[in-house]
C-alpha positions in Angstrom: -3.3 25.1 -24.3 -5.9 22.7 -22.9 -6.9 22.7 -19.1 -7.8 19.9 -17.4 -9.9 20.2 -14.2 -7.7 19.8 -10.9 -9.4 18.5 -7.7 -7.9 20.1 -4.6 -6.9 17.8 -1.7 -5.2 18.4 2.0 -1.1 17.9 -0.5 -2.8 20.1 -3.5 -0.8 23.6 -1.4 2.0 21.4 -1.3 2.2 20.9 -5.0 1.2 24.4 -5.3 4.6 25.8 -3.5 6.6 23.6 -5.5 5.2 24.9 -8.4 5.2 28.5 -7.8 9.0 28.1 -6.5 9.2 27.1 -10.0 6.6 28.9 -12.0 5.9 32.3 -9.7 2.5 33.1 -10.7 1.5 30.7 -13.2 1.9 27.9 -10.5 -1.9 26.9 -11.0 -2.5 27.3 -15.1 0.9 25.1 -15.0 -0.9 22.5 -12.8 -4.0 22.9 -14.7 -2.0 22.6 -18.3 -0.1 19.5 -17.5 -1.8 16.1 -17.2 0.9 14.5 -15.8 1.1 17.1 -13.1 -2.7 16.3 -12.5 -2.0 12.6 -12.6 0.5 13.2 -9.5 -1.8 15.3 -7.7 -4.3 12.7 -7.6 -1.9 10.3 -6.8 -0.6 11.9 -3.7 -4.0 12.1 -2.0 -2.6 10.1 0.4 0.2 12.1 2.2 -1.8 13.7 4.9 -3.2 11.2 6.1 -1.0 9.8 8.1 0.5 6.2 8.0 -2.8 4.4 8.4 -3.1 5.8 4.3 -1.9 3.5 1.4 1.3 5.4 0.7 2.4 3.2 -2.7 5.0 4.6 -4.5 5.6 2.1 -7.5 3.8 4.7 -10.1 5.6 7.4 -8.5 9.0 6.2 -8.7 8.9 4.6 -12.2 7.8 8.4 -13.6 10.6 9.9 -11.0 13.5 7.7 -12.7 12.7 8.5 -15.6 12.3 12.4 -15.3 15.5 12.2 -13.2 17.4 10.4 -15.8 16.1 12.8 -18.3 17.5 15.7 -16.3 21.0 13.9 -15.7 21.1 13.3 -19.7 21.4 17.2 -19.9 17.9 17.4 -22.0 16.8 20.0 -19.6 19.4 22.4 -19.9 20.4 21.6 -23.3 23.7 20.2 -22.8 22.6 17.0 -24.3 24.8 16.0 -27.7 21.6 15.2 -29.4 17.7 15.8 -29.2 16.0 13.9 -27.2 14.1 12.1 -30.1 17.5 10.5 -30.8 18.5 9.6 -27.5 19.1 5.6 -26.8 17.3 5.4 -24.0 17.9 4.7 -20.2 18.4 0.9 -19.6 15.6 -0.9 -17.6 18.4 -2.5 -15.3 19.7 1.1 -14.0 16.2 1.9 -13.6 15.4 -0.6 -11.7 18.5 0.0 -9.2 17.6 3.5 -8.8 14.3 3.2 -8.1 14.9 0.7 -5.1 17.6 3.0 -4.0 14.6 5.8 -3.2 12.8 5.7 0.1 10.4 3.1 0.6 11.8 1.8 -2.7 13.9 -1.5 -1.5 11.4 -4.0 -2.4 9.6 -2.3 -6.1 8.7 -4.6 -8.4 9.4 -3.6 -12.5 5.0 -3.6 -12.8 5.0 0.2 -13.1 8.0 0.7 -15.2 6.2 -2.0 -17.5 3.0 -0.5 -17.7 1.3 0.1 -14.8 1.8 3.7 -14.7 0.7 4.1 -18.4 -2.5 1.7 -18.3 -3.3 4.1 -14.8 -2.2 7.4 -16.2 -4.6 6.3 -19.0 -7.5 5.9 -16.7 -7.2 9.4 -15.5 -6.5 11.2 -19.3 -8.4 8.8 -21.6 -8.7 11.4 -24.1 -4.3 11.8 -23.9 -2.9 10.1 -26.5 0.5 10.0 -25.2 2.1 7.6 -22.5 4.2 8.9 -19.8 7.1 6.1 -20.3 8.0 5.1 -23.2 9.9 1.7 -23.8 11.1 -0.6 -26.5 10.7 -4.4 -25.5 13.4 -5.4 -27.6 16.2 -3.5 -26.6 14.9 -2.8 -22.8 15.5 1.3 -22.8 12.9 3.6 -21.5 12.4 7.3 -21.8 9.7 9.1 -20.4 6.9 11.2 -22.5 8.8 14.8 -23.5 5.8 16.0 -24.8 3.9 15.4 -21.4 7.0 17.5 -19.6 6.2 20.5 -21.4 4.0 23.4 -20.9 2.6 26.2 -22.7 1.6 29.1 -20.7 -0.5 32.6 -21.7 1.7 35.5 -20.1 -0.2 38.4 -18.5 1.3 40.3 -21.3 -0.1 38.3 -24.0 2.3 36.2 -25.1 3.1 32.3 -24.8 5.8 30.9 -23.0 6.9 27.0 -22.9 8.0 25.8 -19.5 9.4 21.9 -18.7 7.7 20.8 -15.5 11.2 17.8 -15.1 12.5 19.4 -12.1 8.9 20.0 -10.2 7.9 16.3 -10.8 11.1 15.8 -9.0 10.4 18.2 -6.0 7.0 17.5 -5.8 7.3 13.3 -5.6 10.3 14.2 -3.0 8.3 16.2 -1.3 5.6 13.8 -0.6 7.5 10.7 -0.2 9.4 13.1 3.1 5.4 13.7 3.9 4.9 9.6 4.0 8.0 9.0 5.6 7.5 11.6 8.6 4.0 9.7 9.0 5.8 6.4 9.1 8.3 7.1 11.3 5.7 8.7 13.7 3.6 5.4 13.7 6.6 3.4 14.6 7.6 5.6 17.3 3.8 6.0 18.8 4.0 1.7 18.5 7.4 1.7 21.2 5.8 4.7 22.9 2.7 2.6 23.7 4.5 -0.8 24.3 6.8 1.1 26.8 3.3 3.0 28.7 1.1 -0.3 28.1 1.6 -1.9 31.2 1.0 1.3 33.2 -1.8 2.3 30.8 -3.6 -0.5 29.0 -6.4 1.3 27.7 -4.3 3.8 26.1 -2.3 0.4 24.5 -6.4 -0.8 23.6 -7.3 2.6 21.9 -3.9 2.6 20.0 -4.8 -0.4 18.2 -8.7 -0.4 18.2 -7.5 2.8 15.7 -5.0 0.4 13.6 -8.1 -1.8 13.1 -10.9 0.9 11.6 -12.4 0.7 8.4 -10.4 4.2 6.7 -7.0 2.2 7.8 -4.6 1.0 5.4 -5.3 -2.5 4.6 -1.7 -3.4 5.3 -1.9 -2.1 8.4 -4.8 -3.8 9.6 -3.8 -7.1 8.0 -0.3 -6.5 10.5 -1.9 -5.4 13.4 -4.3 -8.7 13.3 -1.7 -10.7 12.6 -0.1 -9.4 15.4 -2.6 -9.8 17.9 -3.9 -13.3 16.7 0.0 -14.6 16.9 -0.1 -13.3 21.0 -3.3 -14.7 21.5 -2.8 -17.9 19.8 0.9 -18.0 21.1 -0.6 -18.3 24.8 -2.7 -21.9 23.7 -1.4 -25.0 23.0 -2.8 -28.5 21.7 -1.5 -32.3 22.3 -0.5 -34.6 19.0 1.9 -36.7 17.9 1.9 -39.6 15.3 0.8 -42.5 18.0 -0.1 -42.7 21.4 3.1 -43.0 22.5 4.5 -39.6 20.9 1.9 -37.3 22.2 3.8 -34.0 23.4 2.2 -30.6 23.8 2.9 -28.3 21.5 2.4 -23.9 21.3 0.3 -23.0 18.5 2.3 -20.9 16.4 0.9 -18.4 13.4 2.8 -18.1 10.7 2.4 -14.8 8.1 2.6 -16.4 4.5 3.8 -13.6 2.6 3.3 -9.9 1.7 0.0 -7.7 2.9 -2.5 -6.9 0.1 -0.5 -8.5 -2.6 -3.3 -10.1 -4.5 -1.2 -13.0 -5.1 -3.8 -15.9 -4.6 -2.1 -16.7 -1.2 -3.6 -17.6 2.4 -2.9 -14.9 4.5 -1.8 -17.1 8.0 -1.0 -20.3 8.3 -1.4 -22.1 11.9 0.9 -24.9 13.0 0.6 -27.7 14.3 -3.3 -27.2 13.4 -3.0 -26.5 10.0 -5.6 -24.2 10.5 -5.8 -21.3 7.3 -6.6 -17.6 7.7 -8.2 -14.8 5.3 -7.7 -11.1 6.0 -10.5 -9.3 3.7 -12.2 -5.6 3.7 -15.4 -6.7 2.8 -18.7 -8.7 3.4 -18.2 -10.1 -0.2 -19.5 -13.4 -0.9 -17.4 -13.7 -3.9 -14.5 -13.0 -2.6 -15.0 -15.4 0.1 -16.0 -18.4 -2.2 -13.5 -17.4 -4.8 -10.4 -17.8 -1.5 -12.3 -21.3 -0.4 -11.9 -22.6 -4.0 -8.6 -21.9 -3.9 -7.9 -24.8 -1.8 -10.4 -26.6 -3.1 -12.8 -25.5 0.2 -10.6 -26.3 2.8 -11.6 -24.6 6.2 -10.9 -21.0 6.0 -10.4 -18.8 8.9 -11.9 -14.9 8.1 -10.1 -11.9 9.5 -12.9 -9.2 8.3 -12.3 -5.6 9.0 -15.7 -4.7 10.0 -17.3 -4.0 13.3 -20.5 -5.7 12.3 -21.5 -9.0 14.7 -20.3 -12.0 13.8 -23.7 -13.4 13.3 -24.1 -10.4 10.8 -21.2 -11.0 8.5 -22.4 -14.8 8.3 -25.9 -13.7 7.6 -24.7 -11.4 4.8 -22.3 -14.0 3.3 -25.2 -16.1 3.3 -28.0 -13.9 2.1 -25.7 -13.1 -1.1 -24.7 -16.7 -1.6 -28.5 -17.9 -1.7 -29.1 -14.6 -4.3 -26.8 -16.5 -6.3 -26.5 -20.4 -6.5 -30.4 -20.6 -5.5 -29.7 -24.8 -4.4 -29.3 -24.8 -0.2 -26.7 -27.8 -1.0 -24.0 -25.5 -2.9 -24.7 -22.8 -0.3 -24.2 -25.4 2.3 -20.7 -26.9 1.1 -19.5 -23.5 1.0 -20.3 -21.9 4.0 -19.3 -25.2 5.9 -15.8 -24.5 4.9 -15.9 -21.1 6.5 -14.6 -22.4 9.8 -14.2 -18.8 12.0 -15.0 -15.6 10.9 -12.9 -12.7 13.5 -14.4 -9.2 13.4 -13.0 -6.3 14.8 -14.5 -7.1 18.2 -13.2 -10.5 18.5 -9.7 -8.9 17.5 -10.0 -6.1 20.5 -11.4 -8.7 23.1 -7.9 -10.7 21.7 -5.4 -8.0 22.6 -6.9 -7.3 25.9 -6.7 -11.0 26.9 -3.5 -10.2 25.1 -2.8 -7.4 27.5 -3.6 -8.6 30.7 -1.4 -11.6 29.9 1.9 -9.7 30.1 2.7 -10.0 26.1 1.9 -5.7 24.9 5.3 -5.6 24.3 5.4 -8.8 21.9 2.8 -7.6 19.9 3.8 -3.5 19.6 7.1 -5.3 18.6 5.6 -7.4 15.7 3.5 -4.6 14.4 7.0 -2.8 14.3 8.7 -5.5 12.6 6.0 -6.2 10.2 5.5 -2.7 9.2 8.9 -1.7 8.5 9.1 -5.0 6.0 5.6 -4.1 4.2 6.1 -0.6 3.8 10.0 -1.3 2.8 11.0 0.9 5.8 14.3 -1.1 6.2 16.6 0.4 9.4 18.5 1.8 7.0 15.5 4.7 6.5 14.4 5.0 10.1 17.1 5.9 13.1 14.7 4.7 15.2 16.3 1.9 16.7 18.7 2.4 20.1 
């Protein structure tokens, strides 16, 4: 009956009631016996902090599908025609269709069902020999780690008892993905709130976003908001071309958003037309990261979006001062930081969205932040009745 040390956060009560609804009493040496419990707990970290938290719920939902299908085989109760150990497995495809049926679910990828939950659960139990999903490549069934479901538990009287923590993963994941979804729903409301008040109240429109655009927000969130505000700002600008002399027109500059927030899929964030121009939404000062995105396209200009409220002459300094630390030859620095063609800090962005403001377009920008969010955060209309 090992224990394994359980650090308390603001959902920790919350996984505390579901386990005493379950466990009376023993709620905590339940917690404290089950790694998988402990796992969750440390995984949920995120629910009280509103939606500017990363809510992800791909490791969630791969152990939830397959606890639930457990429980729907009859293993829980018993009812099951055979022992678990001789079960066939639940197929990947209906677990894959459930898990984008759950909340927040609609765009999951199969990652965590294929090893992302084990190689993370790992992380946090090295010294746990067991998996909590188990799968067989060849045949694509899955079951989830029985052993991991079960706890044994020292009465008051003396004696052990076993208890199966199935249906309190189930609560407790449920009970937390309501937590994120409140959040959510509470920053797309305070979004049409402030797009409706913005005109009569623009500093109360400023504050909302200067908020979306801090360093403890999610990155998702501050990649939409900037995206956002740089698509206003740039939509009020326009440039001439055309092919010859004769064609010249005047065209809007128009920001495109290339694909999903935070995906760590190689991609340029924005894309500008007709400029061409690229953009890079980053956390950090990090030189490497910087060099690695201008290699990409083989050091085409690049465009940073940097969440920090640093000075622009700062972050250039410090991208600098860590590039000459490392290549040493003032040409190499050179080529490099000549293809960093803007950098936008969290000042620039807030000096945007009151030019933004005072233009008339609030309402265009609280509108993309809605319409973004509710794609990156797969909160489809389906999930929010938030819409007259």
């Amino acid at each position: 009956m090992a224990k394994f040390t359980v650090i308390h956060h603001a959902f920790t009560p919350t996984i505390l009631g579901v386990l005493t609804s379950h466990f009376g009493e023993y709620a905590q040496e339940v917690l404290e016996s089950c790694p998988i419990l402990g796992y969750i707990n440390s995984k949920t970290k995120a629910a009280n902090r509103g939606s500017k938290a990363r809510g992800a719920f791909a490791n969630h939902y791969a152990l939830y599908v397959v606890v639930e299908d457990y429980i729907k085989q009859g293993f829980l109760e018993g009812t099951a025609k055979t022992p678990y150990s001789k079960y066939e497995g639940a197929r990947f495809s209906d677990l894959f269709k459930r898990q984008r049926e759950l909340p927040f679910g609609a765009r999951l990828q199969n990652h965590a069902l294929n090893g992302r939950l084990n190689d993370e659960f790992r992380k946090f139990y090295p010294t746990v020999n067991q998996p909590p999903i188990v799968r067989d490549v060849s045949t694509r069934r899955y079951w989830v780690q029985e052993d991991l479901l079960k706890a044994t538990i020292r009465q008051k009287d003396g004696s052990n008892r076993s208890y199966n923590i199935a249906p309190a993963i189930i609560d407790i994941i449920d009970a937390y993905v309501a937590t994120k979804r409140a959040a959510f729903a509470a920053f797309l409301e305070a979004c049409r709130k402030i797009a409706e008040l913005g005109s009569k109240n623009p500093e109360e429109a400023t504050q909302f976003v200067v908020e979306q655009l801090q360093p403890n927000v999610d990155a998702r969130v501050f990649e939409i908001v900037s995206y956002a505000v740089l698509k206003a700002k740039y939509g009020k600008e326009t440039v001439w071309i055309g092919e010859t002399k004769d064609t010249v027109t005047e065209e809007m500059l128009i920001l495109y958003k290339t694909g999903r927030t935070n995906a760590n899929d190689g991609g340029i964030d924005f894309v500008m037309r007709p400029l061409g121009r690229f953009f890079q939404v980053t956390e950090s000062v990090d030189m490497t990261k910087y060099f690695l995105d201008i290699d990409k396209v083989q050091r085409f200009p690049i465009t940073f979006v940097v969440k920090s409220s640093d000075s622009l002459d700062q972050i250039s300094d410090a991208i600098r001062a860590q590039a000459v630390a490392k290549y040493k030859i003032e040409t190499v620095v050179e080529s490099y930081m000549e293809a960093v063609e803007e950098i936008v800090n969290v000042d620039a962005l807030v000096t945007a969205f009151r030019a933004v403001i005072e233009s008339g377009k609030l309402q265009e920008v609280m509108d993309e932040i809605v319409k973004q969010s509710k794609v990156e955060f797969n909160f489809g209309d389906e999930d929010a009745p938030l819409e007259e």
